[in-house]
C-alpha positions, 0 to 999 in steps of 0.5 A: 550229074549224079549228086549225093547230099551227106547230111540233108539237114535245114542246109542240105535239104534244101540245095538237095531239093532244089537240084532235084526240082531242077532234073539232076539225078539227087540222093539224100543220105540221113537216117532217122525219122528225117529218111522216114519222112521222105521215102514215105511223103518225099522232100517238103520245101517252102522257099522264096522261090516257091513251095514244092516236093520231091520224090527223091532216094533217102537211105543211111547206107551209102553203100546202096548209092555207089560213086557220084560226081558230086558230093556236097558234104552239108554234116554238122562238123561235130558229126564229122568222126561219123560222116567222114567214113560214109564217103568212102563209097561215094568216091571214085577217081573223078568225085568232087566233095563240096564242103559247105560246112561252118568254119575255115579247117573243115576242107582240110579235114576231108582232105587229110582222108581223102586227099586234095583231088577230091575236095573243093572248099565251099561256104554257104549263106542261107536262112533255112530251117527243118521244121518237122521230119522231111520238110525244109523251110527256106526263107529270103532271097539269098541261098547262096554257095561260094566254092573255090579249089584250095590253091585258088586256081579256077579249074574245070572242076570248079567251073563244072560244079558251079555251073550243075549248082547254078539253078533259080534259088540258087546263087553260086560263086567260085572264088579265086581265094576261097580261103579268105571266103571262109574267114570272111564268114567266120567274122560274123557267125563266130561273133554273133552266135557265140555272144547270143548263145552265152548270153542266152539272149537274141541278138535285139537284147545282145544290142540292148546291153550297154557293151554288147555290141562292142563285144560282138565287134571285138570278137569280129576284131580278133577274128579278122587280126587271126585271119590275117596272120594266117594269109586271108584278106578282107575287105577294109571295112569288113567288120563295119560291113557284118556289124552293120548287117547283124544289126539290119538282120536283128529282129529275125536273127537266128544262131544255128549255134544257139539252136543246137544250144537249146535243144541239147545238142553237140555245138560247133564251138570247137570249130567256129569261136575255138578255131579263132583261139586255137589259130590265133594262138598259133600265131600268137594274136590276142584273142581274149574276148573270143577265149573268155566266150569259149571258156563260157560255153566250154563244157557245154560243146558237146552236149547230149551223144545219144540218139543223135540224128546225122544232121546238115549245117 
């Protein structure tokens, strides 16, 4: 199967690579010193299941690389106005587009341009950072992918990509509710990441506070109680589930919201604690903790615009 990763950041990079250690036909596309790095050394990747590098096709143009089968779109979702048109090329008749972008909306966003045919809806969970231009850090046991067609169906498309994606340091789930998987995740990195970044704090601090952790799992409430208004089901202990998880997690916690908060970079506010707000006002659930953090960090989401490199989730 021929692959193209648009946005082969942290997240990206290492699904990329992974897939090419394996033999599948892979091409990155990035820009910037990250494409310099690899066309001139390949992909560097530490990961649980061993370090390796990979000589694969870099470019920025996707007019070099034509349709594929498969593309796994990995952009960070204030990069979307710039990404979106780079697919264009990529896309034939037959093209899947797997989204493994944070929050619930991204799908349907791709979707809206390049309609439904082409677009399977995906998370991922994964501890994966870029240390340096053209190499990946990968760590723990879990690189994880849940993808599902949006009427929960499990067709052929499904069961294919799953199967070309399912690779050792690769685990992949096609859900039958795919929908209730994004809200599922939403739980967690809209409360976490939210709290540690207003804070400015880690998340063993955020648990030192006297209320922090009952503001984590108030967020998490109010994201559950939006959810549900709009059709997604959970788990009855699901917010038990992620507090306890962020709690075991603590000491190595890390929020990709917070990261992009220190470096001066765009956040993706708007589309993980601000789809909470925006979705639950829509269907009118009180949501006030969640719109007091996003009003926190409001004026911040869109951070430094110039010299942005295209980066992956």
């Amino acid at each position: 199967m021929r692959i193209a990763v648009v946005g082969a950041g942290a997240v990206g990079g290492y699904y990329g690579g992974a897939l090419a250690r394996h033999g599948e036909q892979v091409v990155l596309i990035c820009r910037g010193a990250h494409r310099d790095a690899i066309v001139r050394d390949g992909l560097q990747v530490s990961s649980h299941w061993g370090d390796f590098t990979v000589h694969v096709p870099a470019t920025a143009d996707p007019h070099e690389v034509g349709p594929v089968d498969l593309i796994i779109y990995a952009v960070k979702t204030y990069h979307n106005p710039d990404a979106l048109p780079l697919l264009e090329p990529l896309i034939d008749e037959d093209t899947a587009v797997l989204s493994i972008q944070n929050g619930v909306e991204s799908p349907a966003r791709i979707a809206a341009v390049y309609g439904w045919e082409h677009v399977l809806a995906g998370t991922t969970y994964i501890d994966a950072a870029r240390p340096a231009p053209g190499r990946i850090e990968q760590v723990g046991a879990t690189a994880r992918i849940v993808l599902g067609e949006q009427d929960g169906s499990h067709s052929p498309r499904a069961a294919r990509v799953a199967d070309v994606l399912t690779k050792e340091g690769m685990q992949v789930e096609v859900s039958d509710d795919i929908a209730s998987s994004l809200w599922a995740k939403l739980v967690q990195v809209a409360a976490t990441g939210t709290v540690m970044t207003a804070s400015r704090a880690t998340y063993l601090e955020v648990l030192a506070c006297p209320v922090g952790a009952l503001t984590v799992r108030t967020v998490m409430e109010e994201t559950v109680a939006v959810g549900q208004a709009h059709g997604a089901k959970f788990a009855s202990d699901v917010v038990d589930v992620r507090m306890a998880t962020a709690e075991a997690d603590a000491p190595g916690l890390v929020s990709s919201l917070q990261l992009d908060f220190q470096a001066g970079n765009p956040l993706e506010l708007d589309d993980l604690l601000g789809a909470v707000v925006r979705q639950g006002r829509a269907k009118q659930v009180p949501v006030p903790a969640s719109a007091a953090l996003y009003t926190a960090l409001y004026r911040f989401r869109q951070g430094h615009d110039a010299g942005r490199e295209l980066g992956g989730v």
